[in-house]
DSSP file (Angstrom, degrees, kcal/mol; ACC not computed):
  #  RESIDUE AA STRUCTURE BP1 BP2  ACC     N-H-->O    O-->H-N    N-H-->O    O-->H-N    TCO  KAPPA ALPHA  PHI   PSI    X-CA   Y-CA   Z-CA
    1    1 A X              0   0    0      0, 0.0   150,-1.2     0, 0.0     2,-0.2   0.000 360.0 360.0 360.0 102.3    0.0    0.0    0.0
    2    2 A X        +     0   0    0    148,-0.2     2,-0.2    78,-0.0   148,-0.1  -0.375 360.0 164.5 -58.1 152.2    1.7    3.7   -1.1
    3    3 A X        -     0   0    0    146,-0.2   146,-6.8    -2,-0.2     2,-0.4  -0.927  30.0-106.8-160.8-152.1    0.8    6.9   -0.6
    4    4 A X  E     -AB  78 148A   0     74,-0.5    74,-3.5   144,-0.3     2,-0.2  -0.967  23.7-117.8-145.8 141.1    2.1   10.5   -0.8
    5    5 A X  E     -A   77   0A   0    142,-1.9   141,-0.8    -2,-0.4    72,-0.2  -0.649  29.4-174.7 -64.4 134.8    3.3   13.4    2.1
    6    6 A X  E     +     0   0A   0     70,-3.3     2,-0.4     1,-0.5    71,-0.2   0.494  60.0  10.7-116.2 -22.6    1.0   15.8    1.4
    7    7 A X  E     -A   76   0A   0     69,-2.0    69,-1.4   137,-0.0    -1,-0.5  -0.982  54.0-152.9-146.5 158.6    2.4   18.5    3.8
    8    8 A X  E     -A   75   0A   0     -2,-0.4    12,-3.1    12,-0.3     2,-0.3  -0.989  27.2-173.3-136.1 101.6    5.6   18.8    5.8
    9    9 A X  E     +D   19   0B   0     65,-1.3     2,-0.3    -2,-0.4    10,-0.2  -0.731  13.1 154.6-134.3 145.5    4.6   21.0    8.8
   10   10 A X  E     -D   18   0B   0      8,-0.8     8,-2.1    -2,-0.3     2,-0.3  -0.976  12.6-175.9-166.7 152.3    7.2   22.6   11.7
   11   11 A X        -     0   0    0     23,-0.3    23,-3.5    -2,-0.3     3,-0.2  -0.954  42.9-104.9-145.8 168.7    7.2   25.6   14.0
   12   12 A X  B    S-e   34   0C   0     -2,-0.3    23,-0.2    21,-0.2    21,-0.1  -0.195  96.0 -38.9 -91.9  56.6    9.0   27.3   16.3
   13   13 A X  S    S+     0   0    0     21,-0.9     2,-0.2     1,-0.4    -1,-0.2   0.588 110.0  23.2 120.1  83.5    6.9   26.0   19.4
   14   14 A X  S    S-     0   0    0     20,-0.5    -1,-0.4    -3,-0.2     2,-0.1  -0.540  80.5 -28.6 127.8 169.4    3.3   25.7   19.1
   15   15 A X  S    S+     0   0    0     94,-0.4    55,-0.1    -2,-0.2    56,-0.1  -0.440  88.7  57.0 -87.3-170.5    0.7   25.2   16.7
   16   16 A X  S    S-     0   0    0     53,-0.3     2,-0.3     1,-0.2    54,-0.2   0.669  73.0-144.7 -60.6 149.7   -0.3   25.6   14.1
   17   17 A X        -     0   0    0     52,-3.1     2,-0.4    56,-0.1    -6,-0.2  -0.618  21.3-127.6 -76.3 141.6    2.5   23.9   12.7
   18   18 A X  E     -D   10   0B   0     -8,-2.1    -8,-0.8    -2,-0.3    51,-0.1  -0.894  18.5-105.1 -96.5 124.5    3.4   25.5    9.2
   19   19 A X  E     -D    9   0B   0     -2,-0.4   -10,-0.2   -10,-0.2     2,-0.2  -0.158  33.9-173.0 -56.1 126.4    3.9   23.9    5.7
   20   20 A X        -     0   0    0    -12,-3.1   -12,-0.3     1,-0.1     3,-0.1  -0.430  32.0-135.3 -85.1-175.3    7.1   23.4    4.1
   21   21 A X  S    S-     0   0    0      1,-0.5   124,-3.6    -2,-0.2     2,-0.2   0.910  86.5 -24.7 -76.5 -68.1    8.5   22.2    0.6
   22   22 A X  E     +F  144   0D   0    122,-0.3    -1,-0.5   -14,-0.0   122,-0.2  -0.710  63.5 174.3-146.5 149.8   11.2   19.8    2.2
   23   23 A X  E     -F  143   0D   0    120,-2.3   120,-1.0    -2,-0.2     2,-0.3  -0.707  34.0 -81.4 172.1 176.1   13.5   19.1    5.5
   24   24 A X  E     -F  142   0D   0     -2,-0.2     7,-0.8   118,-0.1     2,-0.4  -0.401  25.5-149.8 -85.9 130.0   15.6   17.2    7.1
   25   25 A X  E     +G   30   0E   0    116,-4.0     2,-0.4    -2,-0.3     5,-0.2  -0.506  21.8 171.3 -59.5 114.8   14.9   14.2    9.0
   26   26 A X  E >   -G   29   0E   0      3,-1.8     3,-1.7    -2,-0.4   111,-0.2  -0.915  54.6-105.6-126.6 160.9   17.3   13.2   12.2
   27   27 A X  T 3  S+     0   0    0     -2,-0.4   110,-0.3     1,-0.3    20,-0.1   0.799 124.4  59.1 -65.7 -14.5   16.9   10.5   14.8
   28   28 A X  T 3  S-     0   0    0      1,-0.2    15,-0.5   108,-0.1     2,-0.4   0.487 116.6-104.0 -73.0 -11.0   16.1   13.8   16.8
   29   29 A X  E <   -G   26   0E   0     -3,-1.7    -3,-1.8    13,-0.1     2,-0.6  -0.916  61.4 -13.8 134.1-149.1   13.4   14.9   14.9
   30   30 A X  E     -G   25   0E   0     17,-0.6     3,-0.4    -2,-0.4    -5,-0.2  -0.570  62.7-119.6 -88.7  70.7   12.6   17.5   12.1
   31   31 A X  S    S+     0   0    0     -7,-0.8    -5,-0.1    -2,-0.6     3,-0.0   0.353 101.5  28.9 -28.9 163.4   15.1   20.5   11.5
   32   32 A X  S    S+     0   0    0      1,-0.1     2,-0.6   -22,-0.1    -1,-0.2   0.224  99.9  99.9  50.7   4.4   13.6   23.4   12.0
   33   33 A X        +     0   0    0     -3,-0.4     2,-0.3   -23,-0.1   -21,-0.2  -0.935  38.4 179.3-117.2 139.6   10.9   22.4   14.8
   34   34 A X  B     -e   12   0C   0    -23,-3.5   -21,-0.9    -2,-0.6   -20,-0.5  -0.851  16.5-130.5-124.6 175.8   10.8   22.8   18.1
   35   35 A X        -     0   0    0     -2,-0.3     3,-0.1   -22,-0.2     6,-0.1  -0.952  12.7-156.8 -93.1 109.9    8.5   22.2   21.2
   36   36 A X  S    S+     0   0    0     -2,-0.3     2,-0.6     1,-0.1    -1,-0.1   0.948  91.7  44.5 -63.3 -42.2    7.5   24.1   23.9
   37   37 A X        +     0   0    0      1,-0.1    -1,-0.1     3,-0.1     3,-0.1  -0.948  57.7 168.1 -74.7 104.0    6.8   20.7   26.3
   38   38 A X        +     0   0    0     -2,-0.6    -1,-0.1     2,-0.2    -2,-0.0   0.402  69.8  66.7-102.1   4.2    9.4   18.6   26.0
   39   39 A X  S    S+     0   0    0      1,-0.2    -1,-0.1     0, 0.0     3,-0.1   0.647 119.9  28.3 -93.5 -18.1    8.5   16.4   28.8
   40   40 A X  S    S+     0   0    0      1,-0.2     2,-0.3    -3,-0.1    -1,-0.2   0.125 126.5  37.1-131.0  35.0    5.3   15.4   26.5
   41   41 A X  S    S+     0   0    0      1,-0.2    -1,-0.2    -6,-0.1    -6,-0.1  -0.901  93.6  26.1-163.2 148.7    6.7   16.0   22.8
   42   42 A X        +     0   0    0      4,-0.3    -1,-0.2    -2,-0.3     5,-0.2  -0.178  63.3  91.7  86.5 167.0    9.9   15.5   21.1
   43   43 A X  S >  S-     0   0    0    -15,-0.5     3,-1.4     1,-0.1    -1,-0.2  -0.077  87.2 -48.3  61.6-168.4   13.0   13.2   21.6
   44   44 A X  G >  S+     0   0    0      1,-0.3     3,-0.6     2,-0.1    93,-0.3   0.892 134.8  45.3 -56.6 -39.7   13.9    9.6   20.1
   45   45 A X  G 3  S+     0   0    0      1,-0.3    56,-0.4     2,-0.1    -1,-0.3   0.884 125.2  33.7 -65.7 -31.2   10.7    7.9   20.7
   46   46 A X  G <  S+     0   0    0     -3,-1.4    -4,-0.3     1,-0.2    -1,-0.3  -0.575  71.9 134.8-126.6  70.1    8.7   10.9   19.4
   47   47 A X  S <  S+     0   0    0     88,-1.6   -17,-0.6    -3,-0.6     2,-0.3   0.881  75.1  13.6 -77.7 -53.6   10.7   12.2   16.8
   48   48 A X  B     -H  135   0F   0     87,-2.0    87,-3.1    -4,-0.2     2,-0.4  -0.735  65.2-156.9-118.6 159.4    8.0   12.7   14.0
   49   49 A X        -     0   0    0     -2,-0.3    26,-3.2    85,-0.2    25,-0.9  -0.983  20.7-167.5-150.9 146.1    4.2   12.6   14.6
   50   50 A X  B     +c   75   0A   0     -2,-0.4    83,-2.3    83,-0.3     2,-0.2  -0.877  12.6 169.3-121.0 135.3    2.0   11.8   11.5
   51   51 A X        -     0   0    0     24,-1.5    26,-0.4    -2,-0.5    81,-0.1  -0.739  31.1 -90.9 175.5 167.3   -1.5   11.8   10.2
   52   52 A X        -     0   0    0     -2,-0.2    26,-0.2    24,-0.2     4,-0.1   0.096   1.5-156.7 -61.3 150.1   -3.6   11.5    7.8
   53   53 A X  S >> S+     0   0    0     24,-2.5     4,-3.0     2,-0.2     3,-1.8   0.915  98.9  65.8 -91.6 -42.2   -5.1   14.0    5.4
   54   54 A X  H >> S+     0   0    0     23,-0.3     4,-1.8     1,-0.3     3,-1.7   0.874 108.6  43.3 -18.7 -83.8   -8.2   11.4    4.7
   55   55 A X  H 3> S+     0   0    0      2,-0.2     4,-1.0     1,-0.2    -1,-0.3   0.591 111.7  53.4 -46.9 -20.7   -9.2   12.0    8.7
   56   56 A X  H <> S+     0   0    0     -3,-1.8     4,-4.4     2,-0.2    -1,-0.2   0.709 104.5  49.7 -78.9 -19.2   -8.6   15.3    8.3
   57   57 A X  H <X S+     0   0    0     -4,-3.0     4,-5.0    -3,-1.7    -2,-0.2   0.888 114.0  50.4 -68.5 -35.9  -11.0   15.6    5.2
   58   58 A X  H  X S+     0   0    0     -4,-1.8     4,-0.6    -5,-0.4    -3,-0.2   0.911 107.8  53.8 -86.2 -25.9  -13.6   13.8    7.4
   59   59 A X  H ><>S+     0   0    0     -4,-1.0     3,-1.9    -5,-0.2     5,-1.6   0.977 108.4  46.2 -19.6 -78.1  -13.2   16.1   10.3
   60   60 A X  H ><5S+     0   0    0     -4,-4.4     3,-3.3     1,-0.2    -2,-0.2   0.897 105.9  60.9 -66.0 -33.6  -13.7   18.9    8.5
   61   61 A X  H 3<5S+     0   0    0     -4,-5.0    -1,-0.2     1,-0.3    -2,-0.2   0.690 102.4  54.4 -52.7 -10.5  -16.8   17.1    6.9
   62   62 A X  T <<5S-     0   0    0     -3,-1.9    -1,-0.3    -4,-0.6    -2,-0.2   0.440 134.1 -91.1 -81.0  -6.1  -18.2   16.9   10.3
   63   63 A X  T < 5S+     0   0    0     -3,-3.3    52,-0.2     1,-0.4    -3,-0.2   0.547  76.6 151.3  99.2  14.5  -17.8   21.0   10.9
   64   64 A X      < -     0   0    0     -5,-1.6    -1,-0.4    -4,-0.2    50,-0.2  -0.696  48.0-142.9 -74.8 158.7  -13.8   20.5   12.6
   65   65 A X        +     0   0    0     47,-0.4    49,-0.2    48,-0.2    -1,-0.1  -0.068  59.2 134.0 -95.0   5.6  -11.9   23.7   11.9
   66   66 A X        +     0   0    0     47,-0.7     2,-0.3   -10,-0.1     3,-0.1  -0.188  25.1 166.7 -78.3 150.3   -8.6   21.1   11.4
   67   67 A X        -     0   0    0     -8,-0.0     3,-0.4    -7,-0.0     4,-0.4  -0.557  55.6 -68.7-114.6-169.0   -6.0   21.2    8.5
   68   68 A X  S    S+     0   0    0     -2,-0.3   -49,-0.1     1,-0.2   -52,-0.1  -0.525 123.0  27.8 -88.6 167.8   -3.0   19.7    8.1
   69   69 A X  S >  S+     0   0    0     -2,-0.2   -52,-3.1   -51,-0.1     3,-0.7   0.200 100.8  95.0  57.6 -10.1   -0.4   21.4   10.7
   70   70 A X  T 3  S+     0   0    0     -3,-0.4    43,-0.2     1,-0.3    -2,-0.1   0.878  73.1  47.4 -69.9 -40.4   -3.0   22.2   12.9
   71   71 A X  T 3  S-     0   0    0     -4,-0.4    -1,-0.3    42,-0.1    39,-0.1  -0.042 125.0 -90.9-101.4  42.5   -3.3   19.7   15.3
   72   72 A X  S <  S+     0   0    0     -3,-0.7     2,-0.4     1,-0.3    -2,-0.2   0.966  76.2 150.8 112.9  79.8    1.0   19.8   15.9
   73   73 A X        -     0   0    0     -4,-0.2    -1,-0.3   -24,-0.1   -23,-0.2  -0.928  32.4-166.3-116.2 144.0    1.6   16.6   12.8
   74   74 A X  S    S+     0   0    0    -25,-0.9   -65,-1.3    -2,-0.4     2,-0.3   0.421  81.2  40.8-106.4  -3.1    5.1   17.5   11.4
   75   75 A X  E     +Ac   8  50A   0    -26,-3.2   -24,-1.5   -67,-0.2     2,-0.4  -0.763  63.9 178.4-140.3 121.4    3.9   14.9    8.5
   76   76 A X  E     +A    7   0A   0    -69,-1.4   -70,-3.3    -2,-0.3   -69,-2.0  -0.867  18.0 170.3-108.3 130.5    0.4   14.7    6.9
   77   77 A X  E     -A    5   0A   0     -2,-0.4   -24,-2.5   -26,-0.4     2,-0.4  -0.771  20.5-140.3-136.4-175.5    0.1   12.0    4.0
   78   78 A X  E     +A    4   0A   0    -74,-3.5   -74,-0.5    -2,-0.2    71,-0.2  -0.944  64.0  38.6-161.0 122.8   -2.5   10.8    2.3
   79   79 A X  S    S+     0   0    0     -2,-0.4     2,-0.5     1,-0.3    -1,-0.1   0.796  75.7 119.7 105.6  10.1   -3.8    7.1    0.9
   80   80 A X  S    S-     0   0    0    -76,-0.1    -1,-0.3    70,-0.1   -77,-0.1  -0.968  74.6-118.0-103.7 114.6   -2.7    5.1    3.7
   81   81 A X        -     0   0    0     -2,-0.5     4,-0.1     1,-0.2   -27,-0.0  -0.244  23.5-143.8 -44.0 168.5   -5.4    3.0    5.6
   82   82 A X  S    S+     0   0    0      2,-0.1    -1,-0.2    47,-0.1   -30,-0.0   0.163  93.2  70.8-117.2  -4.6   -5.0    4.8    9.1
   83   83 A X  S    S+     0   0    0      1,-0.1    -2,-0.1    47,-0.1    47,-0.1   0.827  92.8  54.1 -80.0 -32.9   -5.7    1.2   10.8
   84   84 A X  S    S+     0   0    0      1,-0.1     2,-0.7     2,-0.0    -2,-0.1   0.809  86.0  95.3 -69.6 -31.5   -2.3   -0.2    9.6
   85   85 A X        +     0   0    0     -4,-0.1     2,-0.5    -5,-0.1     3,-0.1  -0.185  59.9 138.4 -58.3  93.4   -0.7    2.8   11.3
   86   86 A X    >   -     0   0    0     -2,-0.7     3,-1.7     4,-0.1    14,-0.4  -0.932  66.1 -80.1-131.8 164.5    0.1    1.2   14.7
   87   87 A X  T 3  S+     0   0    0     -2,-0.5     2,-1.1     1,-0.2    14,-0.2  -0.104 122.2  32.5 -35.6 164.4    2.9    1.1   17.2
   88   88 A X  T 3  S+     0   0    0     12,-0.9    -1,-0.2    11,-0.1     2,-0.1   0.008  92.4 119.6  72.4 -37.8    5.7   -1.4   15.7
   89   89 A X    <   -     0   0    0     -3,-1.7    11,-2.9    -2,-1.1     2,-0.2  -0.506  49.9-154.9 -74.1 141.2    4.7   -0.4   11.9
   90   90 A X  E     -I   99   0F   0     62,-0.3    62,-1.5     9,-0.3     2,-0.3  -0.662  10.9-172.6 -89.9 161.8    7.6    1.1    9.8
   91   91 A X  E     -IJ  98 151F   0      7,-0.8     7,-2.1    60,-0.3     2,-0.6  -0.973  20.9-136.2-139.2 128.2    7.3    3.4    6.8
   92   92 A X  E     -IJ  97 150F   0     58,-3.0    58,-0.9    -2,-0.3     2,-0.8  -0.918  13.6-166.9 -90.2 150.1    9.3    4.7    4.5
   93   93 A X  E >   -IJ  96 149F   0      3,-2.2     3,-2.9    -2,-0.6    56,-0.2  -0.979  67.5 -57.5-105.6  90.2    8.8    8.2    3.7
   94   94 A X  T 3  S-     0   0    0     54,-1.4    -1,-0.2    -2,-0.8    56,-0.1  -0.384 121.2 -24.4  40.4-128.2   10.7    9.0    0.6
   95   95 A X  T 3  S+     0   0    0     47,-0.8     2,-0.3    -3,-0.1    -1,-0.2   0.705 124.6  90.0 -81.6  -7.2   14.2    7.9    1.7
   96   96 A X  E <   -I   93   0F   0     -3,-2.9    -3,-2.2    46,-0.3     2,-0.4  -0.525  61.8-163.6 -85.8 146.1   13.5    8.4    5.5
   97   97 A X  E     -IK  92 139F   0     42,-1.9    42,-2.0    -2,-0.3     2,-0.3  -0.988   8.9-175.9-135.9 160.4   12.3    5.4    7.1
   98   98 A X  E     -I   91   0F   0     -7,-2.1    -7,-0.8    -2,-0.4     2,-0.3  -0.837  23.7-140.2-145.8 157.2   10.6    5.4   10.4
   99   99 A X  E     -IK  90 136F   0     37,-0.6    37,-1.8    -2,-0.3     2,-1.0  -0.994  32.7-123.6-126.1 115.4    8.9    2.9   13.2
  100  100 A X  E     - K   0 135F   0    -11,-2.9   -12,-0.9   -14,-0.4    35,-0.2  -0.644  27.7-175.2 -87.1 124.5    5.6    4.3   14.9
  101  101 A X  E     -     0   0F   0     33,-1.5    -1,-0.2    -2,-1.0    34,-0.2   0.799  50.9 -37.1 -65.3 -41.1    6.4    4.2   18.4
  102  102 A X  E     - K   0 134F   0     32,-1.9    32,-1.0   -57,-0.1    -1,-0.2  -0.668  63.0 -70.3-173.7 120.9    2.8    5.3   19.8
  103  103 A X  E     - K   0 133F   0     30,-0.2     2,-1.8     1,-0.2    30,-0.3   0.362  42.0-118.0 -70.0-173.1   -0.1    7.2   19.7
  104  104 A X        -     0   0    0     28,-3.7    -1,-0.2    27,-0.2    28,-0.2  -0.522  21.2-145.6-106.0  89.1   -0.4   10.6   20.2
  105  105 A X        -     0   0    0     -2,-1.8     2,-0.8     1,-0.2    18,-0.1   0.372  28.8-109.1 -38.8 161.4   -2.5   11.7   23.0
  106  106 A X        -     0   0    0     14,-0.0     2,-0.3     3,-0.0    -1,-0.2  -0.855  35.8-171.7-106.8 126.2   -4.4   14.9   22.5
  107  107 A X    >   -     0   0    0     -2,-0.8     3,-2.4     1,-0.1     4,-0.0  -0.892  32.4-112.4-123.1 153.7   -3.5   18.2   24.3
  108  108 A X  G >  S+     0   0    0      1,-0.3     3,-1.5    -2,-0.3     4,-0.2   0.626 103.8  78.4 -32.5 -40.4   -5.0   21.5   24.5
  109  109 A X  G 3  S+     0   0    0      1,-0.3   -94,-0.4     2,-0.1    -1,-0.3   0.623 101.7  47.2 -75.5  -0.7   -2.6   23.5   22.7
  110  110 A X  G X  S+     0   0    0     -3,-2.4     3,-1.6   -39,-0.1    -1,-0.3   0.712  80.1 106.1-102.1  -7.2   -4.5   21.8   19.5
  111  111 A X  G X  S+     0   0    0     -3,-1.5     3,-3.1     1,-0.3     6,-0.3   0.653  71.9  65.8 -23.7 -56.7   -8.5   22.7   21.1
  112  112 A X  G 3  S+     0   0    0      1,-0.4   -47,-0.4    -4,-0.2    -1,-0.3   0.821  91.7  71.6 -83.6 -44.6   -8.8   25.6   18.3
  113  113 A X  G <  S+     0   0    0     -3,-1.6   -47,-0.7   -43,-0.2    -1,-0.4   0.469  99.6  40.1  26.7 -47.2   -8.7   22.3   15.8
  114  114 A X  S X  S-     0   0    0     -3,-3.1     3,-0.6    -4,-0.3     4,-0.2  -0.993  93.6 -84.1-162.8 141.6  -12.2   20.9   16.6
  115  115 A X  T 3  S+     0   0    0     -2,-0.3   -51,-0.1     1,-0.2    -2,-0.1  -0.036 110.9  13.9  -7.8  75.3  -15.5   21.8   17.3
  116  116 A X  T 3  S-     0   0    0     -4,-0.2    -1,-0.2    -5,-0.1     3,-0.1   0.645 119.3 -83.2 100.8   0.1  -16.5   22.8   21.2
  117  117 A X  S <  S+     0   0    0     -3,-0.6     2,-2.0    -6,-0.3    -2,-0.2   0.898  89.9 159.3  81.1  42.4  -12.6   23.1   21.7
  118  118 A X    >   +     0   0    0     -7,-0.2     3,-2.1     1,-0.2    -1,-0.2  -0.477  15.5 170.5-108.7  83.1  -13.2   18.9   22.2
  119  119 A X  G >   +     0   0    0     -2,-2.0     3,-1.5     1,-0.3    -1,-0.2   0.899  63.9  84.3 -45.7 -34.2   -9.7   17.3   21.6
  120  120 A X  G >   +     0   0    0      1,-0.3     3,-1.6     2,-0.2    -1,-0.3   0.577  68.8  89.8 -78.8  -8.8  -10.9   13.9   22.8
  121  121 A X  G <  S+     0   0    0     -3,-2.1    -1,-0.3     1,-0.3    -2,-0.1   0.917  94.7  36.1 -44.9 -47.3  -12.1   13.7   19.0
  122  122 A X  G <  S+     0   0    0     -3,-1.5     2,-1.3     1,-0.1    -1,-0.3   0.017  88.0 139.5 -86.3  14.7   -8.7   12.1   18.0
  123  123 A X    X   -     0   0    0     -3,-1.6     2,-4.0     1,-0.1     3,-3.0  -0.501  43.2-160.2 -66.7  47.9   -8.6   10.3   21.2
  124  124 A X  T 3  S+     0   0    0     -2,-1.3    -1,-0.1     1,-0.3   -21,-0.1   0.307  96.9  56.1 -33.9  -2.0   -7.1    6.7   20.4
  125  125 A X  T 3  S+     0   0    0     -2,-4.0    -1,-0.3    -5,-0.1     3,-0.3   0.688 124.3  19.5-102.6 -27.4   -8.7    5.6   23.7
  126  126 A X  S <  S+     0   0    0     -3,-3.0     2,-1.0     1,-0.4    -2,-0.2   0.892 139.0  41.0-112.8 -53.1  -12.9    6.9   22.7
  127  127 A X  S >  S-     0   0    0     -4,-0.3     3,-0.9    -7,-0.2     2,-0.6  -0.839  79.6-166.6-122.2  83.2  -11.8    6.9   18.9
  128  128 A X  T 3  S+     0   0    0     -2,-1.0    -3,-0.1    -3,-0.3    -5,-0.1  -0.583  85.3  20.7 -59.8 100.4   -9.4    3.7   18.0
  129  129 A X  T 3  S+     0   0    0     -2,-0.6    -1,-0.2    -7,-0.1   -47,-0.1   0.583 105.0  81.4 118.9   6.9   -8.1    4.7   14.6
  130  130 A X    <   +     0   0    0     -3,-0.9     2,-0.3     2,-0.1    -2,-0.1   0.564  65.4 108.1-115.8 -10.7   -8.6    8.2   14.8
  131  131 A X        -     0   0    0      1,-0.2   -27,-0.2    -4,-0.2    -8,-0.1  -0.576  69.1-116.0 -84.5 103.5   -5.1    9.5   17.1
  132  132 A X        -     0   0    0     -2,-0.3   -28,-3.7   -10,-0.3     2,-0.3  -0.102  41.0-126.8  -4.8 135.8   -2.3   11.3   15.6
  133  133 A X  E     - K   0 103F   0    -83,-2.3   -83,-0.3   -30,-0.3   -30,-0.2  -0.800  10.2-140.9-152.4 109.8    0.7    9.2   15.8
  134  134 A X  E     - K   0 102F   0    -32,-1.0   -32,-1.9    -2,-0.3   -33,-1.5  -0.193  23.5-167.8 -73.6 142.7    4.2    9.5   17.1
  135  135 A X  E     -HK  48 100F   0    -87,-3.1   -87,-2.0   -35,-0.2   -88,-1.6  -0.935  17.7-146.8-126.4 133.0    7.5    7.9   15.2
  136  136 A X  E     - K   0  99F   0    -37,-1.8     2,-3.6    -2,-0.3   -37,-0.6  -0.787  30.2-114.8 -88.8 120.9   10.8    7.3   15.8
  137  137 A X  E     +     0   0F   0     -2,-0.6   -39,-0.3  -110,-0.3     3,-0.2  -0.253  31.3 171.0 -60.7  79.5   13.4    7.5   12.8
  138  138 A X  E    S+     0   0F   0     -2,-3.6     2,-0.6     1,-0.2   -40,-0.2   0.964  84.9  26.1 -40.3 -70.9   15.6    4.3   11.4
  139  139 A X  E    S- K   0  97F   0    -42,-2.0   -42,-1.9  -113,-0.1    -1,-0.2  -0.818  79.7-151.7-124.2 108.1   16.9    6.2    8.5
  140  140 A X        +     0   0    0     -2,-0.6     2,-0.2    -3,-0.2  -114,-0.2  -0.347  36.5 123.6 -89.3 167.7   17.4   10.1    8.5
  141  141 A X        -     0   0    0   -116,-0.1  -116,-4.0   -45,-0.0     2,-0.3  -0.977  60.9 -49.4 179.3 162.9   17.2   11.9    5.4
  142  142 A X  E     -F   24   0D   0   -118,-0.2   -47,-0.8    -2,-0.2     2,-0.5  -0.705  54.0-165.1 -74.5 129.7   15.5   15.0    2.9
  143  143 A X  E     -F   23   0D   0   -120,-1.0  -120,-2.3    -2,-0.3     2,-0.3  -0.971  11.6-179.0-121.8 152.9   11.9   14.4    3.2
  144  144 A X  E >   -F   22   0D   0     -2,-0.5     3,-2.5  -122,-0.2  -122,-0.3  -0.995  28.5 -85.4-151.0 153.9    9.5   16.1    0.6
  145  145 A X  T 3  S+     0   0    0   -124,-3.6  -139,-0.1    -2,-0.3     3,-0.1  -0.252 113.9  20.3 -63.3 132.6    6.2   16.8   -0.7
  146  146 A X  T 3  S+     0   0    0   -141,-0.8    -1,-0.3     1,-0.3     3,-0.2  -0.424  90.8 151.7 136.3 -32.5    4.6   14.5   -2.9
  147  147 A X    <   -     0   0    0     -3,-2.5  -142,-1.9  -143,-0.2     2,-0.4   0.360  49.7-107.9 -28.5 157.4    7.3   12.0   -1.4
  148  148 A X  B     -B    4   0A   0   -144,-0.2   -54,-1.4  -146,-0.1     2,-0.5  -0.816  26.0-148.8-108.3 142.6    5.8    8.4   -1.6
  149  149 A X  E     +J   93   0F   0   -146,-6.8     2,-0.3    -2,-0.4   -56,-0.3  -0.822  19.8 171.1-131.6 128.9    4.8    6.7    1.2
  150  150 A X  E     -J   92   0F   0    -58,-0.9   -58,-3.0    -2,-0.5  -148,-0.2  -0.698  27.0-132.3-135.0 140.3    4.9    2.9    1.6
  151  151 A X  E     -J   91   0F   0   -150,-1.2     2,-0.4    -2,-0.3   -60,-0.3  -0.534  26.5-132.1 -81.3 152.4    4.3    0.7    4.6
  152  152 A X        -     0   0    0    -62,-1.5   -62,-0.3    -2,-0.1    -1,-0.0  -0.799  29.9 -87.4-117.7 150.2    7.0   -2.1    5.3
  153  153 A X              0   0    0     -2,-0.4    -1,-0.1     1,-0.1   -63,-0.0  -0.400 360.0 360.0 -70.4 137.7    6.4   -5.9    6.2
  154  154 A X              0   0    0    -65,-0.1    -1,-0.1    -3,-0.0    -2,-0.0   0.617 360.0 360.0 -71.6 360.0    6.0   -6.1    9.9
């Protein structure tokens, strides 16, 4: 199963995260992003965080205010079931390849995102299949948009 990064999103500390063309991947995470929490975002385990532009389409078809970068994803792709996304799975991502470590609880500093300021929408615990999801990096690299992106045998 392929699909494609459809945005490449970083700030300096907060959301919304902003789109880029390209950058570089490290086992620390994304040049050019930081964190303001660092005790609940960022380092090796959570190097990258992902999700899908699909769930974000169906968000907004429910009346969420969400885009890609909003709710903090430094990679939004698109054409990948969102059920195979689990802890354990690798992806490659254009030359970077990556292991999702966990999902990715939902915190206030995305509220303005969804509807009634209710985060628990992406909530992997009320919604299975619906979380944002944090990645550790195997093989750093240039990631870019359009890049293709292909799930690896578990």
């Amino acid at each position: 199963m392929t699909g494609r990064i459809v945005s490449i999103n970083r700030s300096t500390g907060g959301v919304p995260k902003l789109s880029v063309e390209e950058a570089r991947v490290t086992a620390d995470g994304m040049q050019g992003d930081h964190q303001r929490d660092t005790r609940h975002h960022g380092g090796p385990d959570r190097a990258l965080s992902l999700y899908s532009l699909d769930l974000i389409e169906q968000l907004q078809l429910e009346g969420h205010p969400i885009a890609p970068g909003t709710a903090g994803e430094n990679v939004t792709i698109r054409g990948v079931d969102w059920r195979e996304i689990q802890p354990g799975r690798r992806l490659s991502l254009g030359v970077v390849e990556i292991e999702v470590t966990s999902y990715a609880t939902p915190c206030k500093s995305i509220r303005d995102s969804f509807l009634d300021e209710d985060i628990t929408r992406i909530s992997h615990k009320l919604f299975p299949g619906w979380s944002r999801v944090y990645a550790r990096v195997l093989r750093e690299g240039m990631l870019h948009r359009d890049d293709e992106v292909r799930l690896r045998p578990s």
